[in-house]
GUDRENDREN-205200 format. One record per residue (C-alpha): residue in one letter; x, y, z; residue number from 1. Coordinates in steps of 0.5 Angstrom, whole numbers, plus 500, padded with zeros to 3 digits. Each point is the difference from the previous one (the first is absolute). Example, Ala and Ser with C-alpha at 12.3 -4.5 7.8 and 13.67 -1.06 7.14 Angstrom:
2
<site residuo="A" c1="525" c2="491" c3="516" num="1"/>
<site residuo="S" c1="502" c2="507" c3="498" num="2"/>
// end
This chain:
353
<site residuo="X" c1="521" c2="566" c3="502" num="1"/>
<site residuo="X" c1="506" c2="498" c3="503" num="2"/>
<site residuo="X" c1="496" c2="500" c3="507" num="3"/>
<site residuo="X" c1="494" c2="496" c3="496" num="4"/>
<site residuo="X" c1="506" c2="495" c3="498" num="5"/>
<site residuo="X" c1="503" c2="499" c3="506" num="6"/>
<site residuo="X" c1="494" c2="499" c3="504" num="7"/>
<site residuo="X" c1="498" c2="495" c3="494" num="8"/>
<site residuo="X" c1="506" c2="496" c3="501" num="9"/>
<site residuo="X" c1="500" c2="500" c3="508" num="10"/>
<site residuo="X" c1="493" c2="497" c3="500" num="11"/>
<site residuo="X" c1="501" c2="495" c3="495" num="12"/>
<site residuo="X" c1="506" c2="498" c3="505" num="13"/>
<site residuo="X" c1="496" c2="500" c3="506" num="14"/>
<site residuo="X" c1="495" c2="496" c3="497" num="15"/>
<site residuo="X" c1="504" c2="495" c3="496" num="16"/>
<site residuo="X" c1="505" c2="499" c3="506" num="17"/>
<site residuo="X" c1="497" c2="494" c3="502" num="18"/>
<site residuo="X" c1="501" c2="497" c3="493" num="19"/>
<site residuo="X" c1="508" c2="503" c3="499" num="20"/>
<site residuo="X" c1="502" c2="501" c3="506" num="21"/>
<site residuo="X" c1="499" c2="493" c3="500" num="22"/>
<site residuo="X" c1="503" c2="498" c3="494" num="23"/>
<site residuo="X" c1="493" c2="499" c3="496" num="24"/>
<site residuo="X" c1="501" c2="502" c3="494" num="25"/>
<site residuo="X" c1="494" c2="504" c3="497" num="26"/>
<site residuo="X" c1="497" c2="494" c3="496" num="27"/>
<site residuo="X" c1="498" c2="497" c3="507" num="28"/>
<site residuo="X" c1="496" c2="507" c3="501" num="29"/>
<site residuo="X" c1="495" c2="500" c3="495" num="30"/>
<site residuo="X" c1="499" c2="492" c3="498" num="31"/>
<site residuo="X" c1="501" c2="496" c3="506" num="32"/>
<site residuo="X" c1="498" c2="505" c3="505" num="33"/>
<site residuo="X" c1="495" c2="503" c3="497" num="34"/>
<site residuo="X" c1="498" c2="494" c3="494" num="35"/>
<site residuo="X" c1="495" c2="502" c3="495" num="36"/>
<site residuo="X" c1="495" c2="495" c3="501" num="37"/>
<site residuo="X" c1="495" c2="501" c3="506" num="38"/>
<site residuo="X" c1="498" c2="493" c3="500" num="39"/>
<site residuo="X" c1="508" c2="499" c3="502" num="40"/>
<site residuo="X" c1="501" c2="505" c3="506" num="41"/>
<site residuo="X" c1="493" c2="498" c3="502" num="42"/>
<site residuo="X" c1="502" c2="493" c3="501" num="43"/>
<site residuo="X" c1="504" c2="501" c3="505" num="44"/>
<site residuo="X" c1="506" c2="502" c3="494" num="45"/>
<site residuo="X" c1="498" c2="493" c3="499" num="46"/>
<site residuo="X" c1="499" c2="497" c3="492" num="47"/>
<site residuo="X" c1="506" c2="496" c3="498" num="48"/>
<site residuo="X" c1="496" c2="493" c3="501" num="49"/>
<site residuo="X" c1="493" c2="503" c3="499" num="50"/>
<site residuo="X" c1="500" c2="506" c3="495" num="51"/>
<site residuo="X" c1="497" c2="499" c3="493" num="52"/>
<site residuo="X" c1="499" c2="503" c3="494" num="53"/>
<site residuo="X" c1="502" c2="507" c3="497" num="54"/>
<site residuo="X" c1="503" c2="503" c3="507" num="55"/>
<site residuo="X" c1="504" c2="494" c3="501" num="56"/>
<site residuo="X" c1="507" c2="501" c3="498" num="57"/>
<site residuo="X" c1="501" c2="505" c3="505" num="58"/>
<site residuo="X" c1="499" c2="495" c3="504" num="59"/>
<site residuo="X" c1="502" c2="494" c3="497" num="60"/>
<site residuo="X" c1="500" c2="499" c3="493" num="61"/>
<site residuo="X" c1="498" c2="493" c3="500" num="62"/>
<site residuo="X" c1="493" c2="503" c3="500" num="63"/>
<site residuo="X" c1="499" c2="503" c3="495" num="64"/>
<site residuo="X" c1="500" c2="493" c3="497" num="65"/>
<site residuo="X" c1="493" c2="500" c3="503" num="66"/>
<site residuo="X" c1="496" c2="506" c3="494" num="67"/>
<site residuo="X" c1="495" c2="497" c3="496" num="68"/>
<site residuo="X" c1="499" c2="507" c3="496" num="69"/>
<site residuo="X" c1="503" c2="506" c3="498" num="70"/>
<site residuo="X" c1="500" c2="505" c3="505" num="71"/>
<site residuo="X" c1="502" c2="508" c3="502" num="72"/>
<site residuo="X" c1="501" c2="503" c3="506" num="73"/>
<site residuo="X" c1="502" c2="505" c3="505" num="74"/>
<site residuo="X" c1="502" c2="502" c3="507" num="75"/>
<site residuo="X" c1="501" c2="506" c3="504" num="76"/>
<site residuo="X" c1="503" c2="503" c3="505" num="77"/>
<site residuo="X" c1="498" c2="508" c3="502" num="78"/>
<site residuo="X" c1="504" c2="504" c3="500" num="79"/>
<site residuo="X" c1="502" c2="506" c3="505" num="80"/>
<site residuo="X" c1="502" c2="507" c3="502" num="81"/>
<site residuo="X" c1="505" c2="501" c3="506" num="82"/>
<site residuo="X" c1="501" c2="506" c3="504" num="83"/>
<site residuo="X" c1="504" c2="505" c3="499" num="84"/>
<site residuo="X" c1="500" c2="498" c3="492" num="85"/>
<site residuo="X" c1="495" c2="503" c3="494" num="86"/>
<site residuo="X" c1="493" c2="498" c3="501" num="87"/>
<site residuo="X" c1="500" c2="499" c3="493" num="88"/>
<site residuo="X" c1="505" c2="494" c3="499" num="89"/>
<site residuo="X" c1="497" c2="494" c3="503" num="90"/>
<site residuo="X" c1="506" c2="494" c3="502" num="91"/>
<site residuo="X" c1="501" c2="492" c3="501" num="92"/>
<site residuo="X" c1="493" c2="499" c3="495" num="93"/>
<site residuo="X" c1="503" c2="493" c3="496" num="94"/>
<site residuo="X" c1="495" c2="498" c3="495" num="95"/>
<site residuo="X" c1="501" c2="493" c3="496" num="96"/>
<site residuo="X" c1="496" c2="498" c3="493" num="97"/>
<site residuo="X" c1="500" c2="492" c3="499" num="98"/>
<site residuo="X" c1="498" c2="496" c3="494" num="99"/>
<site residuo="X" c1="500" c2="492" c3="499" num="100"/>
<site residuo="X" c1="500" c2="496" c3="496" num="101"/>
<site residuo="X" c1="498" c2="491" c3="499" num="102"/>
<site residuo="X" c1="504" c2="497" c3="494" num="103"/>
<site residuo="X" c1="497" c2="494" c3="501" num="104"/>
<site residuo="X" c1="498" c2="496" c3="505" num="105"/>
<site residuo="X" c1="506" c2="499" c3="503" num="106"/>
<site residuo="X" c1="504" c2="507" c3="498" num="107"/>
<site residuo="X" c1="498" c2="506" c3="504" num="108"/>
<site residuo="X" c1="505" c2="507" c3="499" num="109"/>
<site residuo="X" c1="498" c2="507" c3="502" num="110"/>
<site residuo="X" c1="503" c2="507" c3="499" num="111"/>
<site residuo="X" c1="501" c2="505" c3="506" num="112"/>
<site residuo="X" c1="502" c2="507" c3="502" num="113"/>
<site residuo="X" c1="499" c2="504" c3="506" num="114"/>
<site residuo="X" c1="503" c2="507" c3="503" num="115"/>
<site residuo="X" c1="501" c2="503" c3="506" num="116"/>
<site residuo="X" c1="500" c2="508" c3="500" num="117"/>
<site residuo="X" c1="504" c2="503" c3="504" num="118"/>
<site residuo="X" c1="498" c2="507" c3="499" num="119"/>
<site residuo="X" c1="505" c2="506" c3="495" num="120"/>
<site residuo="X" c1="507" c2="502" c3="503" num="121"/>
<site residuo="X" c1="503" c2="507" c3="497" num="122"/>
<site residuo="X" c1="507" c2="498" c3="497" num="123"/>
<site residuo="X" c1="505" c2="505" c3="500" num="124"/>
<site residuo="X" c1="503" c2="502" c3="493" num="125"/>
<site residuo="X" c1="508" c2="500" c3="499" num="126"/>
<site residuo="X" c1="500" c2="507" c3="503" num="127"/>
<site residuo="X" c1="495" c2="497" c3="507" num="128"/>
<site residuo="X" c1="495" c2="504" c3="497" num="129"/>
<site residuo="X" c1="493" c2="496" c3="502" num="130"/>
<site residuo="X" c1="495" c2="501" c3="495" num="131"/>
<site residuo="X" c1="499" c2="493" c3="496" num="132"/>
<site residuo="X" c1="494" c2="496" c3="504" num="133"/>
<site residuo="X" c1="501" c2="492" c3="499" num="134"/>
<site residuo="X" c1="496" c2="494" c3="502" num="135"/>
<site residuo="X" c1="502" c2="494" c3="505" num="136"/>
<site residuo="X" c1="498" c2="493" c3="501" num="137"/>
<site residuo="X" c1="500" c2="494" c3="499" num="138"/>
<site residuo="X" c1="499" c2="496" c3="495" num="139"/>
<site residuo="X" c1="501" c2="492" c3="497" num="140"/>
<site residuo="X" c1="498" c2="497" c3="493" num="141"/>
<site residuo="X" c1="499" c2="492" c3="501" num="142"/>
<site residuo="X" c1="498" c2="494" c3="496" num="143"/>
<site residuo="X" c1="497" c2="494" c3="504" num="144"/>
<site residuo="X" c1="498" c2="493" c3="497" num="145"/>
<site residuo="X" c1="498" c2="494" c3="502" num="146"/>
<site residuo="X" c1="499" c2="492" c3="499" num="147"/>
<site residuo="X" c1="495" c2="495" c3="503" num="148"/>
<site residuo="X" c1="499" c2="493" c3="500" num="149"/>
<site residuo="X" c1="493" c2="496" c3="503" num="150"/>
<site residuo="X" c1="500" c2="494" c3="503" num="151"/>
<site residuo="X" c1="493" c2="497" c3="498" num="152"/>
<site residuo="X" c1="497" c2="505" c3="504" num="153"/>
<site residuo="X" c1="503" c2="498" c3="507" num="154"/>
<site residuo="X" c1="506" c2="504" c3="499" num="155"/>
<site residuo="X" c1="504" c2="506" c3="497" num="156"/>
<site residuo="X" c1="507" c2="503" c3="500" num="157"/>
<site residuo="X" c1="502" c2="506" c3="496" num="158"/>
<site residuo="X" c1="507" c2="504" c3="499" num="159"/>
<site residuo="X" c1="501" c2="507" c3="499" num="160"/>
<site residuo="X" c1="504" c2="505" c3="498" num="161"/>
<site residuo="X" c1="501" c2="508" c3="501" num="162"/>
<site residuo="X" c1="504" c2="505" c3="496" num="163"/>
<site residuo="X" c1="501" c2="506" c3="502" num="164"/>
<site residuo="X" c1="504" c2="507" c3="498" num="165"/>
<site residuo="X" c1="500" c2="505" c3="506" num="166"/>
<site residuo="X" c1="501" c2="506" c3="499" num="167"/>
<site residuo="X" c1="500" c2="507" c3="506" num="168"/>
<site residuo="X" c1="501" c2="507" c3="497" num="169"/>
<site residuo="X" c1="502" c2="504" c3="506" num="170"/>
<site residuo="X" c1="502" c2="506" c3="497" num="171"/>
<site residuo="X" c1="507" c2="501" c3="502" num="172"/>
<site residuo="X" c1="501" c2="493" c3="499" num="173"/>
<site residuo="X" c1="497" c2="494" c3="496" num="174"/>
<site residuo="X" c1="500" c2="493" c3="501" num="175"/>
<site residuo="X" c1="498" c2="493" c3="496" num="176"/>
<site residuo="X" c1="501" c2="493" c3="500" num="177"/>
<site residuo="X" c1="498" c2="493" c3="498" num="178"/>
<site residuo="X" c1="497" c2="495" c3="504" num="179"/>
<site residuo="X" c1="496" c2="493" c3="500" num="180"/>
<site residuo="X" c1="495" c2="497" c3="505" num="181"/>
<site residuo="X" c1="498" c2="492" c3="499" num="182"/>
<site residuo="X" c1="495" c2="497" c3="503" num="183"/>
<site residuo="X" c1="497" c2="492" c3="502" num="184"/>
<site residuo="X" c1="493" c2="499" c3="501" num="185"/>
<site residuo="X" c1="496" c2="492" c3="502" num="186"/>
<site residuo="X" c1="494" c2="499" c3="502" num="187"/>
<site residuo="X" c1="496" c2="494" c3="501" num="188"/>
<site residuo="X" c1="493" c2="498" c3="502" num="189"/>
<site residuo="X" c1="497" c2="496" c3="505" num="190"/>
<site residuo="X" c1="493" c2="499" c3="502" num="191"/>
<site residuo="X" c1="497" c2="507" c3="497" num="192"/>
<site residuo="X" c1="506" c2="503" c3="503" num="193"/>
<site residuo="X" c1="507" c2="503" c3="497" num="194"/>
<site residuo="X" c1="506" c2="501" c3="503" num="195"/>
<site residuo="X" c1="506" c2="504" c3="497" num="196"/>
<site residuo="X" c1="507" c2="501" c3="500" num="197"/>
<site residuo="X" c1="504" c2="505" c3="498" num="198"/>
<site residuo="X" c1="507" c2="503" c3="499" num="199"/>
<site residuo="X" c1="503" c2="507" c3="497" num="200"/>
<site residuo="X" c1="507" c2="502" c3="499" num="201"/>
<site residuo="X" c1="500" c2="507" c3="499" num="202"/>
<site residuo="X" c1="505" c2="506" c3="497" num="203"/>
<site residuo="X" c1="505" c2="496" c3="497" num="204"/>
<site residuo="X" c1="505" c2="503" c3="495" num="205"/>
<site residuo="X" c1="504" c2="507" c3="499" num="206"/>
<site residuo="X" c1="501" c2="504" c3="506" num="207"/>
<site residuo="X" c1="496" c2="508" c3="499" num="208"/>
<site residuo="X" c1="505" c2="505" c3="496" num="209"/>
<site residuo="X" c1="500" c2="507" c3="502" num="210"/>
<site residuo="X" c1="503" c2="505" c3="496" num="211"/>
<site residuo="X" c1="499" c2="507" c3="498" num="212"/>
<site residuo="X" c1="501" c2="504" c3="493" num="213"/>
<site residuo="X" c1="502" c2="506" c3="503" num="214"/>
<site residuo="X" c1="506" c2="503" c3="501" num="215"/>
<site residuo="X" c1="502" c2="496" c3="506" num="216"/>
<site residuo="X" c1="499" c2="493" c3="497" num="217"/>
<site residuo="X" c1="499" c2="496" c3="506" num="218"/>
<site residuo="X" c1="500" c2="493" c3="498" num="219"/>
<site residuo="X" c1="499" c2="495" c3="506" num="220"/>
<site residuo="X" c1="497" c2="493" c3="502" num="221"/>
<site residuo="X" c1="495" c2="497" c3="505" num="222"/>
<site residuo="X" c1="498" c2="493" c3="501" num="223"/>
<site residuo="X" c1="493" c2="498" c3="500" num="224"/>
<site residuo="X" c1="496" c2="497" c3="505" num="225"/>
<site residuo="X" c1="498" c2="493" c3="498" num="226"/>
<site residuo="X" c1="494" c2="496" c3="503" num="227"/>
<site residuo="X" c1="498" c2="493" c3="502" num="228"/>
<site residuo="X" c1="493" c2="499" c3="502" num="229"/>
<site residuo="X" c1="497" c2="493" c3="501" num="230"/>
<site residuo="X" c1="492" c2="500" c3="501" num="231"/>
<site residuo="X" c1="495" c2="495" c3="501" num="232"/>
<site residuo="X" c1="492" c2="500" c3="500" num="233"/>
<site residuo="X" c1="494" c2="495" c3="501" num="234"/>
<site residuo="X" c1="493" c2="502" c3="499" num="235"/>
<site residuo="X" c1="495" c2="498" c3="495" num="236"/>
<site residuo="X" c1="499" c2="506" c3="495" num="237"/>
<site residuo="X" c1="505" c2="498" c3="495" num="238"/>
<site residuo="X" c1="496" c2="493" c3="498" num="239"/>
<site residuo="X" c1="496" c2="499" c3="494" num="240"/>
<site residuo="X" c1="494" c2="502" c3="503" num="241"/>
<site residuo="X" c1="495" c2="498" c3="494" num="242"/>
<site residuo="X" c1="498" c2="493" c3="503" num="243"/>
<site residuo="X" c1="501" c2="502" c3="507" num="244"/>
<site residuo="X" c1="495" c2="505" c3="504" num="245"/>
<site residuo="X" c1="504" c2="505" c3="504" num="246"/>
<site residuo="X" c1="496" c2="507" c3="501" num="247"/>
<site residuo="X" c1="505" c2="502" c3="506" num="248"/>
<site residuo="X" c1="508" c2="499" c3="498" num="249"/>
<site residuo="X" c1="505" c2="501" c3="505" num="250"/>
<site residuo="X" c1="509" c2="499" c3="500" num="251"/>
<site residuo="X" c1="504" c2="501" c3="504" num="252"/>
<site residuo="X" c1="508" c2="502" c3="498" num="253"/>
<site residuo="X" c1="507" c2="500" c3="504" num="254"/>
<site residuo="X" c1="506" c2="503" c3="497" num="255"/>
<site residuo="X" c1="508" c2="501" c3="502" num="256"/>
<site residuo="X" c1="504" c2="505" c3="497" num="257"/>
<site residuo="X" c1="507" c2="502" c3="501" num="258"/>
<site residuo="X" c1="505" c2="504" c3="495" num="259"/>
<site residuo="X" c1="505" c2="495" c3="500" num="260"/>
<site residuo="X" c1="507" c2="502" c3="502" num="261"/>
<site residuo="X" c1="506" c2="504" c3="497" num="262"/>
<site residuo="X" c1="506" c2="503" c3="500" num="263"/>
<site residuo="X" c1="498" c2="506" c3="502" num="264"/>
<site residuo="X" c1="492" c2="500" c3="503" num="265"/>
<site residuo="X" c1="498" c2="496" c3="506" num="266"/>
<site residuo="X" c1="494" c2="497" c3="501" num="267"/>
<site residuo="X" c1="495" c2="506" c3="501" num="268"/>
<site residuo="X" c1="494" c2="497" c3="497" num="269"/>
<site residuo="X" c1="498" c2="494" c3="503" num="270"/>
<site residuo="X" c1="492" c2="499" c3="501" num="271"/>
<site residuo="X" c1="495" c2="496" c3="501" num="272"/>
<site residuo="X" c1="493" c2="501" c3="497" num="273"/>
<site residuo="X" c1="493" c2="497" c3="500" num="274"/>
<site residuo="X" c1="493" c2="501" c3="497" num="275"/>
<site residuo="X" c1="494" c2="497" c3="500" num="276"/>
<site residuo="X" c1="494" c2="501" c3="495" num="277"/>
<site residuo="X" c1="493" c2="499" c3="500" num="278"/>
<site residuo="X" c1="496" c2="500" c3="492" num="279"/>
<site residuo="X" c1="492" c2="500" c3="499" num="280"/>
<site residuo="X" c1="498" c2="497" c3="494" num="281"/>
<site residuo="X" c1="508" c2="500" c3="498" num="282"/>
<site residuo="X" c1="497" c2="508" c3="498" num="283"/>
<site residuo="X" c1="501" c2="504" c3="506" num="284"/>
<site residuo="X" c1="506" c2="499" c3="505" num="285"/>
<site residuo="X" c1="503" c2="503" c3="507" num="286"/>
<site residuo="X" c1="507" c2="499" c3="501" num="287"/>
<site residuo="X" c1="504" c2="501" c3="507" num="288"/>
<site residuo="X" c1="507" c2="499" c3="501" num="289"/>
<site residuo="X" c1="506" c2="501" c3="505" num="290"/>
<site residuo="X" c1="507" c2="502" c3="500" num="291"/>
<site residuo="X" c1="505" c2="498" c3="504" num="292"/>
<site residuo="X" c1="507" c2="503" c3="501" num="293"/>
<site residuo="X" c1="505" c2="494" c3="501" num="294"/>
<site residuo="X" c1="507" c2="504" c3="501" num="295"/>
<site residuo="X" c1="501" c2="502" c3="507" num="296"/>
<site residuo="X" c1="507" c2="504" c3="497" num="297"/>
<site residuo="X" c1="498" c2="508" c3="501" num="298"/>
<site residuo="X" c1="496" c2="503" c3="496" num="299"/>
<site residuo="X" c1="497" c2="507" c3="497" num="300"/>
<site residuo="X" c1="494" c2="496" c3="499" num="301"/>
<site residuo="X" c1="496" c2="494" c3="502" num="302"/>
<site residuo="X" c1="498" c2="497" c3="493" num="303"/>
<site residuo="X" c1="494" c2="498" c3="504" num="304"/>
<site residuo="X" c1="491" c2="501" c3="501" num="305"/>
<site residuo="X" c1="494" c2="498" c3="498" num="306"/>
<site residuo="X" c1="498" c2="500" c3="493" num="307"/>
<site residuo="X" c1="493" c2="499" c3="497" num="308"/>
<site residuo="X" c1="496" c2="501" c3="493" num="309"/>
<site residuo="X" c1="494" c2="498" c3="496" num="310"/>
<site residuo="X" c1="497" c2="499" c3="493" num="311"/>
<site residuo="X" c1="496" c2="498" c3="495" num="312"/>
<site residuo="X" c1="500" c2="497" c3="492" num="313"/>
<site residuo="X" c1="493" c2="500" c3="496" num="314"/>
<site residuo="X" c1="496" c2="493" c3="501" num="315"/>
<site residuo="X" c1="500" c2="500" c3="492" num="316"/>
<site residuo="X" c1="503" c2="503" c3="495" num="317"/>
<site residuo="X" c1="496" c2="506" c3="497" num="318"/>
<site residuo="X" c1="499" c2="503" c3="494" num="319"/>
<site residuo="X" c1="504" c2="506" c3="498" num="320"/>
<site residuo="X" c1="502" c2="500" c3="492" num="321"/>
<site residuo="X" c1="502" c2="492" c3="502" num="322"/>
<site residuo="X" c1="498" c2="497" c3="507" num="323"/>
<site residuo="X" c1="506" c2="502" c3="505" num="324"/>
<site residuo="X" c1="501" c2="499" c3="507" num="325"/>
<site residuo="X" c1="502" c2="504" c3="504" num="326"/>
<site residuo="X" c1="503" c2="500" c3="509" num="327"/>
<site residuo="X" c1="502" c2="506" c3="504" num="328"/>
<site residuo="X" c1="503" c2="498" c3="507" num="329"/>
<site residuo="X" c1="503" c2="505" c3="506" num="330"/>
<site residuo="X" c1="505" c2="498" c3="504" num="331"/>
<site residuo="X" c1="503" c2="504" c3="506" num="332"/>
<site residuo="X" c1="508" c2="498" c3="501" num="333"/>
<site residuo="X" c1="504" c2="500" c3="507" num="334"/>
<site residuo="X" c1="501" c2="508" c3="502" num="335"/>
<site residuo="X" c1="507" c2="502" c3="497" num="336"/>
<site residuo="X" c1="502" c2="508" c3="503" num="337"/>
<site residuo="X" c1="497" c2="505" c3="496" num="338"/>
<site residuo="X" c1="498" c2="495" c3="494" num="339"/>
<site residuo="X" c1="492" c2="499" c3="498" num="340"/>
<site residuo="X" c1="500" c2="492" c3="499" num="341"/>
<site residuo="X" c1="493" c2="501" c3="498" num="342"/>
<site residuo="X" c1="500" c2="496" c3="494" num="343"/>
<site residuo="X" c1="494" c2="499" c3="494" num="344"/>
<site residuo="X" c1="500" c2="496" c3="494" num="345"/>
<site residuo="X" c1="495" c2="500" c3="493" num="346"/>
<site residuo="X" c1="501" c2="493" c3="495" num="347"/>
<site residuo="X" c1="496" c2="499" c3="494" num="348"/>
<site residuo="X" c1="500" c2="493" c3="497" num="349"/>
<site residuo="X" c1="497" c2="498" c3="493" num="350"/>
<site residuo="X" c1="500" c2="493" c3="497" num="351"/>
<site residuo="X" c1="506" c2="501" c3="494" num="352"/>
<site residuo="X" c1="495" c2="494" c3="496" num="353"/>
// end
């Protein structure tokens, strides 16, 4: 069992390295370089000015202002083994399960969960015997609302929020913490085409606690990472399209992203991602993207590559109890170590009224 553990904690540090060694704390591992949503890391990690609907607050919570239904989702990254380990316990799975909801036509909020899985740790009872197997992973609770105002059918701002409870269970040690994001959204509309314009703060509030309830008490601190993304986009399928023919839809995205700087973390994430996407009949969709590592400093890992997905949302809804509709997408993000970055999502949405 103490070998099992050791090796345990010596590939979670090989693998986690390029993220602590760097002072990324943990949150940056499973959220901003691993986002739950497809459409995002497909995109180039693009989304901030262009990403709409259910997905949206991992992005930008100013777009979750753009749902018309009730809608439930789910994402997934696969899990698995590592060698030296048991085969029967699979590592890095995260999951999300995701639900909106439309107010009125100005309100939007969602409610969020997701989880990282790290695999069970042996940990030591008082007299060091190991025998007690528990879970770890990552995972955080959050709330998002937003607010939308038109401008007769030309322009669109939004406003959104996120709140976040995060939470990391590692056996020896637990940590939590309380953040916010906040998110700007305009868009206008010219000659059958539309450009948008979009900004996110992330990560704003308390730093992640870590404690311990065993007989060491260790208690200490850590500064979380906060974000500042600026994207644009141009394209025309985020028009009213009902009185405009468009069978072949196209946007193209750019965004910056920088954590912002701190007392203790220097300035280690700084890219640029661009994307570009091509809708037919505004039901099927392929998406292409790159990612560009703007930080010459030395790294473990270059944040950067290719990234590409695709998709689909039912042309109509269909009958099932209640008419619904339904959108799968696939997204492949840019190559991280060890880590799947394949990425799938399931939503299904009804009318409320």
């Amino acid at each position: 069992m103490r070998i099992k553990t050791s090796l345990f904690i010596l590939v979670f540090i090989i693998l986690v390295k390029p993220l602590i060694g760097q002072n990324y704390p943990s949150y940056m591992y499973p959220q901003h370089l691993r986002p739950n949503d497809p459409n995002i890391v497909a995109l180039g990690y693009t989304g901030t000015a262009n990403r709409d609907g259910l997905f949206a607050p991992y992005s930008n919570p100013a777009g979750l202002a753009s749902i018309d239904r009730f809608e439930l989702g789910y994402t997934g990254i696969p899990s698995h083994t590592i060698i030296f380990f048991d085969n029967n316990n699979d590592y890095f799975g995260q999951n999300s399960i995701s639900a909106g909801i439309p107010i009125n036509r100005y309100l939007a909020v969602g409610l969020y969960y997701f989880n990282l899985a790290l695999g069970e740790l042996s940990i030591p009872d008082d007299q060091r015997n190991f025998g007690k197997k528990t879970k770890t992973g990552i995972r955080q609770y959050m709330i998002s609302a937003a607010l939308k105002y038109e401008f007769a059918n030309k322009a669109l701002i939004s406003l959104g929020s996120n709140i976040k409870y995060l939470n990391e269970y590692f056996g020896y040690i637990d940590g939590s913490c309380v953040l916010y994001d906040f998110g700007i959204r305009y868009r206008i509309v010219s000659n059958n085409h539309s450009i948008l314009l979009g900004l996110a703060l992330t990560n704003f509030g308390s730093d992640m606690k870590y404690y311990s309830e065993n007989s060491d008490k260790i208690e200490f601190k850590e500064e979380i990472i906060k974000l500042l993304k600026v994207g644009i986009a141009f394209g025309n399928s985020k028009i009213n399209t009902e009185n405009v023919s468009v069978k072949l839809a196209y946007e193209f995205s750019m965004e910056y992203q920088q954590n912002l700087k701190s007392d203790i973390y220097s300035d280690l994430w700084q890219t640029i991602g661009c994307g570009f996407e091509l809708c037919l009949f505004k039901h099927l969709f392929a998406q292409v993207g790159y990612v560009y590592d703007l930080n010459h400093k030395e790294h473990d890992l270059d944040f950067k590559g290719l990234t590409y997905g695709f998709g689909f949302k039912t042309p109509e809804d269909i009958k099932i109890i209640k008419p619904i509709s339904i959108a799968l997408s696939y997204g492949r993000g840019i190559k991280i170590g060890m880590l799947d970055v394949d990425i799938v999502s399931i939503s299904l949405g009804w009318k409320i009224n």
